[in-house]
C-alpha positions in Angstrom: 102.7 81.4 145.7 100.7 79.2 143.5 98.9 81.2 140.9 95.2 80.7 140.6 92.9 80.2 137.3 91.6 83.8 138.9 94.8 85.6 139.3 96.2 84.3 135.3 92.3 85.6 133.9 93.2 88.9 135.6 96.8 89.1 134.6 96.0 88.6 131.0 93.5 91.1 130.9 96.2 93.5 132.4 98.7 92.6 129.4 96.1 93.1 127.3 95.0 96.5 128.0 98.4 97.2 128.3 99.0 96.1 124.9 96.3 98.3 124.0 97.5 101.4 126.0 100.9 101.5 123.9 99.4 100.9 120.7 96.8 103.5 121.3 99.8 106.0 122.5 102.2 104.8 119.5 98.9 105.8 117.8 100.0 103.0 115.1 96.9 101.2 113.1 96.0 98.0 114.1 96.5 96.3 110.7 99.7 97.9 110.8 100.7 96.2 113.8 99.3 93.1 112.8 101.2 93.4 109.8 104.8 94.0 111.4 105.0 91.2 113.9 103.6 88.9 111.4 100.2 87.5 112.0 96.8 88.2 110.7 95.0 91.0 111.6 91.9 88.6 112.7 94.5 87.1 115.3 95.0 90.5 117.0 91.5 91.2 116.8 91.4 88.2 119.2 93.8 88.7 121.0 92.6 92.6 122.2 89.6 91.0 122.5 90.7 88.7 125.2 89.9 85.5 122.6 93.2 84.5 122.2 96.5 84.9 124.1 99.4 86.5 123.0 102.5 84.5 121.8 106.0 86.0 123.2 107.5 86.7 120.2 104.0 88.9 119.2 104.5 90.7 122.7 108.0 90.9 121.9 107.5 92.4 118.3 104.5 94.9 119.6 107.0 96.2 122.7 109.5 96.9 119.8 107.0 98.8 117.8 105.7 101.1 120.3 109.3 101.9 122.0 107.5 100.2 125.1 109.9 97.7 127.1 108.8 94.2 127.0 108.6 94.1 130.9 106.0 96.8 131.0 104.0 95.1 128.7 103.9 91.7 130.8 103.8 92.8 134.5 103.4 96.5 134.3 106.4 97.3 136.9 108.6 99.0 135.0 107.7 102.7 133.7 107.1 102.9 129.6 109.5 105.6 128.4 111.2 104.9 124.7 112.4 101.3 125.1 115.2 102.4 122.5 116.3 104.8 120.1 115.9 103.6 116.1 119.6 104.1 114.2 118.7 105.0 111.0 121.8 103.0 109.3 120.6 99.5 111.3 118.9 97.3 109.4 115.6 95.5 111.4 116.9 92.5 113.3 115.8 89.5 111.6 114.3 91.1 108.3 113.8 88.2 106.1 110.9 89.8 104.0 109.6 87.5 100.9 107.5 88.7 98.2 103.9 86.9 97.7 106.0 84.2 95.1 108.3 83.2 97.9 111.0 84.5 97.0 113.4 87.3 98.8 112.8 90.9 97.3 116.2 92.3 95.9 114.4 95.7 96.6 114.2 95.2 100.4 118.3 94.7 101.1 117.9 98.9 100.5 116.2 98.6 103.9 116.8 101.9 106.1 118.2 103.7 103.3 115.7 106.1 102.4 115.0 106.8 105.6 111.4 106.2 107.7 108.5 106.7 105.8 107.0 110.3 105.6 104.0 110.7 107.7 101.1 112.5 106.4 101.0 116.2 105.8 99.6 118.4 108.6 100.8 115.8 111.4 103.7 115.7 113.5 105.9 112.6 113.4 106.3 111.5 116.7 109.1 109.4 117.8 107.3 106.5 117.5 106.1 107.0 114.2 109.6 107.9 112.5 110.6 104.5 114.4 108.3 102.8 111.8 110.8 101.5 109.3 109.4 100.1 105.9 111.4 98.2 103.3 111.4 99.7 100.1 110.6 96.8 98.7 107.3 96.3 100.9 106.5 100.2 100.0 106.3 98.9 96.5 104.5 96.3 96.9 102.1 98.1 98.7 101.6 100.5 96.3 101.1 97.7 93.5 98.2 96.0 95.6 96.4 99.6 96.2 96.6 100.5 92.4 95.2 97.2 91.6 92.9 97.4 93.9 91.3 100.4 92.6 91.5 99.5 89.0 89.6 96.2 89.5 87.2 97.7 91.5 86.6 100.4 89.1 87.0 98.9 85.5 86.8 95.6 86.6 88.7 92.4 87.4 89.2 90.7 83.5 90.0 94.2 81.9 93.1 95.2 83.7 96.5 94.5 82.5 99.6 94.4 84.4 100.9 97.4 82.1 97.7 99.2 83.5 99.3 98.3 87.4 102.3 99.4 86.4 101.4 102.9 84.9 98.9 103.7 87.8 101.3 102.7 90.6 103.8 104.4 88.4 106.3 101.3 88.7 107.5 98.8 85.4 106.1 95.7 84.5 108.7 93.7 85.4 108.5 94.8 89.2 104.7 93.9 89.1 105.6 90.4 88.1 108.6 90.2 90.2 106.3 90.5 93.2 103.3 89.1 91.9 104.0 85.7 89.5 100.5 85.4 88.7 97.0 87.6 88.3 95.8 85.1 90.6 98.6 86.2 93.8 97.7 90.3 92.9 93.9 89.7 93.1 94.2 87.5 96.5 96.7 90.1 97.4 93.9 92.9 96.6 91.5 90.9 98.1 92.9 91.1 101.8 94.0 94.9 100.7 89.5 94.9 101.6 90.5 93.8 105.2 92.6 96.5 106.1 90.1 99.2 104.8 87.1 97.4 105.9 89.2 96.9 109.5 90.1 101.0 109.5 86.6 102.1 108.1 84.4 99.9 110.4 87.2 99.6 113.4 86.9 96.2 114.0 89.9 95.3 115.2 90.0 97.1 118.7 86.0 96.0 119.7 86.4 98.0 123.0 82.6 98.0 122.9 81.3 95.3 120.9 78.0 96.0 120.1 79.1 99.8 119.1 81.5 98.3 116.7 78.6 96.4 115.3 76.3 99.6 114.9 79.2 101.2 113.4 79.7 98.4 111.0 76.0 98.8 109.9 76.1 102.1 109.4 78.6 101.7 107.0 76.6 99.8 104.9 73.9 102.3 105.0 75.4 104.8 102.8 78.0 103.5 100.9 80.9 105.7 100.0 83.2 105.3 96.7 85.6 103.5 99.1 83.3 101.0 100.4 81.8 100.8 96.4 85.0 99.7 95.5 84.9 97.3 98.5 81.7 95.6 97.3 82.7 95.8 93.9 86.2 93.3 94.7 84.0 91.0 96.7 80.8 91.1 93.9 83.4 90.4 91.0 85.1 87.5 93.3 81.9 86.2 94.1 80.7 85.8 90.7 84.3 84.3 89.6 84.3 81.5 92.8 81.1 80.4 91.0 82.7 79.0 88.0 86.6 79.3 89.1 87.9 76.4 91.8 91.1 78.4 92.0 89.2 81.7 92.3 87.1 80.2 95.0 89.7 78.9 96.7 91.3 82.6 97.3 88.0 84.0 98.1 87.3 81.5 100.5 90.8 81.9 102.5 90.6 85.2 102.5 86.5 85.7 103.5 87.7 83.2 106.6 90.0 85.7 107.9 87.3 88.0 107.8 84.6 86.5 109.0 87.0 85.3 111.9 87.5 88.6 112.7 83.8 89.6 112.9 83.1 86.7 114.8 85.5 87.6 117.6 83.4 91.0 117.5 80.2 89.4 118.5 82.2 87.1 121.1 83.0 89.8 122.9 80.0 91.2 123.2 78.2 88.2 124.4 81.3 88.2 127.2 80.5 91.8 127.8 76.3 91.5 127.9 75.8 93.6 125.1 75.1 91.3 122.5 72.5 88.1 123.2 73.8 84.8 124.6 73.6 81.8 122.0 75.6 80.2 119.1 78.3 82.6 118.1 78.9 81.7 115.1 75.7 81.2 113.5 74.9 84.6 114.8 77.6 85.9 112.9 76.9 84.1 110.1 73.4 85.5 109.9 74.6 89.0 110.5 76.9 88.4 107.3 74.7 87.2 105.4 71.9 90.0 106.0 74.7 93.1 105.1 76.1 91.1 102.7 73.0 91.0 100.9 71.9 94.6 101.8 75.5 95.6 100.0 74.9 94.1 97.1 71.7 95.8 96.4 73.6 99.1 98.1 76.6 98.8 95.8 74.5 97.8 92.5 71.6 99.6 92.6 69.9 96.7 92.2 67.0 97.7 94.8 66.1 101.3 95.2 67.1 101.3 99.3 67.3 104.4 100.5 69.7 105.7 103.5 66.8 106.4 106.2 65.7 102.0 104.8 68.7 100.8 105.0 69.2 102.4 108.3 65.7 101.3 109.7 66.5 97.8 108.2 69.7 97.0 110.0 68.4 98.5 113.2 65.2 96.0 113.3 67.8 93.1 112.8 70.4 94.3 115.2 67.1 94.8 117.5 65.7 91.4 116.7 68.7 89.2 116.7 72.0 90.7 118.4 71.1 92.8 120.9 71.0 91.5 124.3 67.2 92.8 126.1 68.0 94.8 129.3 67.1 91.3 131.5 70.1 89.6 129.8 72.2 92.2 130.5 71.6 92.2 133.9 71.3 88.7 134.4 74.8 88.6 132.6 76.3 90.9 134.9 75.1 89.3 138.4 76.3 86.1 137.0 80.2 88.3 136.3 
């Protein structure tokens, strides 16, 4: 039987909310799973999304993750228990980890020795969860980016040393410039360390519903927490830097494309689903971008005195005025579906 345009739409968007369905069970973050089978977290954002399809060796890698078989995931005949158990003394199949220099981490070949990472206190560590395997050497690194992420958000970017990394992430010197050659690699590195909060605080990499994802990426903005400070602050201090910096501007503008990628695949999905107004994508985007970007700036700096209730009323008339489908487009959206 020859398979129609009709039957492969349908299909994919069975794999996909399959793909969905074991993550949400593995209950596993989505930047996580971006980050173990290797592709950025903007990618999977399309991909859930329906944007984008997903490669084999991604379906393959997300099957192994959430102890789902790989034939589930495609076709959905087989039932989902644990595809198999994790030995403790294996080492991952096909670990080739590499710091941000290139170069293989002499940390990582103590993969599976410690053991799976802890989970956090007050909740249980399911199967899939102790499954999880990190390398010590990506635990590390980890932990460099988040301590350097918080000290250049809070003392700023030019007055932090690497001695100052290495005391708050309570590892040496040498270790901080084994993984990181250069200030440069730790910022960029800190830099997309913003994605993954920004993508767990505002939850848009699973857009189930679009234009809720987009209120609750507004709100966010309305009363800004000393996370999201320390968010603004990164992206205020690279701004200012790109300005005067090519190689500064280069990082910021890699790294604010993966973002904005992300968001736009947000709004596309809305205007698939009706919810958000038909028209130019990404100039819609764009605009929305601009507008928070701007309201966080004066949020973060107190440069303006906007208030909660403002900035509230503020990014509802523009969400209102601009991205919000009126009840005839819905409908007329949905007759044409």
């Amino acid at each position: 039987m020859v398979e129609t345009s009709e039957d492969a739409g349908k299909s994919q968007e069975s794999l996909v909310n399959r793909v969905r369905e074991a993550i949400r069970t593995a209950e596993i973050n989505h930047s996580e799973v971006a980050r173990n089978i290797g592709i950025e977290p903007s990618k999977l954002s399309k991909s859930l999304a329906g944007t984008r399809n997903f490669r084999v060796e991604e379906i393959s890698g997300i099957a192994s993750l959430t102890n789902v078989s790989t034939d589930w995931l495609t076709t959905g005949r087989t039932v989902r228990p644990p595809r198999r158990k994790m030995v403790p003394s294996s080492p991952a199949e096909g670990s080739n980890d590499q710091n941000l220099a290139g170069h293989p981490s002499q940390e990582e070949t103590s993969f599976g020795a410690e053991g799976p990472v802890p989970a956090a206190p007050g909740h249980d560590q399911s199967p899939s969860r102790s499954a999880n395997w990190v390398p010590k050497g990506k635990r590390n690194q980890r932990r460099i980016i988040a301590a350097a992420w918080e000290l250049y958000a809070d003392r700023g970017i030019d007055n932090v040393r690497t001695e100052d990394v290495a005391t708050a992430c309570d590892l040496s010197a040498s270790t901080i410039n084994y993984h990181f050659r250069t200030k440069a690699q730790l910022l960029q590195a800190a830099l997309r360390y913003t994605l993954d909060i920004l993508s767990s605080t505002r939850g848009l990499i699973d857009p189930d519903d679009p234009l809720s994802t987009l209120r609750q990426f507004a709100q966010v903005h309305a009363g800004v927490d000393d996370k999201i400070r320390r968010v603004w602050s990164i992206w205020v201090q690279s701004w200012s830097r790109a300005a005067v910096d090519e190689t500064a501007r280069a990082n910021l503008t890699d790294v604010y494309a993966e973002w904005f990628d992300l968001f736009a695949s947000v709004v596309l999905a809305g205007q698939r689903a009706g919810t958000i107004r038909a028209g130019d994508t990404i100039l819609m985007a764009k605009g929305l971008s601009i507008f928070i970007d701007g309201l966080g700036v004066a949020r973060s700096t107190g440069q303006m005195g906007v208030t909660d209730d403002e900035a509230r009323q503020m990014l509802d008339d523009y969400l209102t005025a601009h991205i919000i489908a009126d009840p005839q487009e819905r409908t007329t959206t949905h007759t044409m579906l």
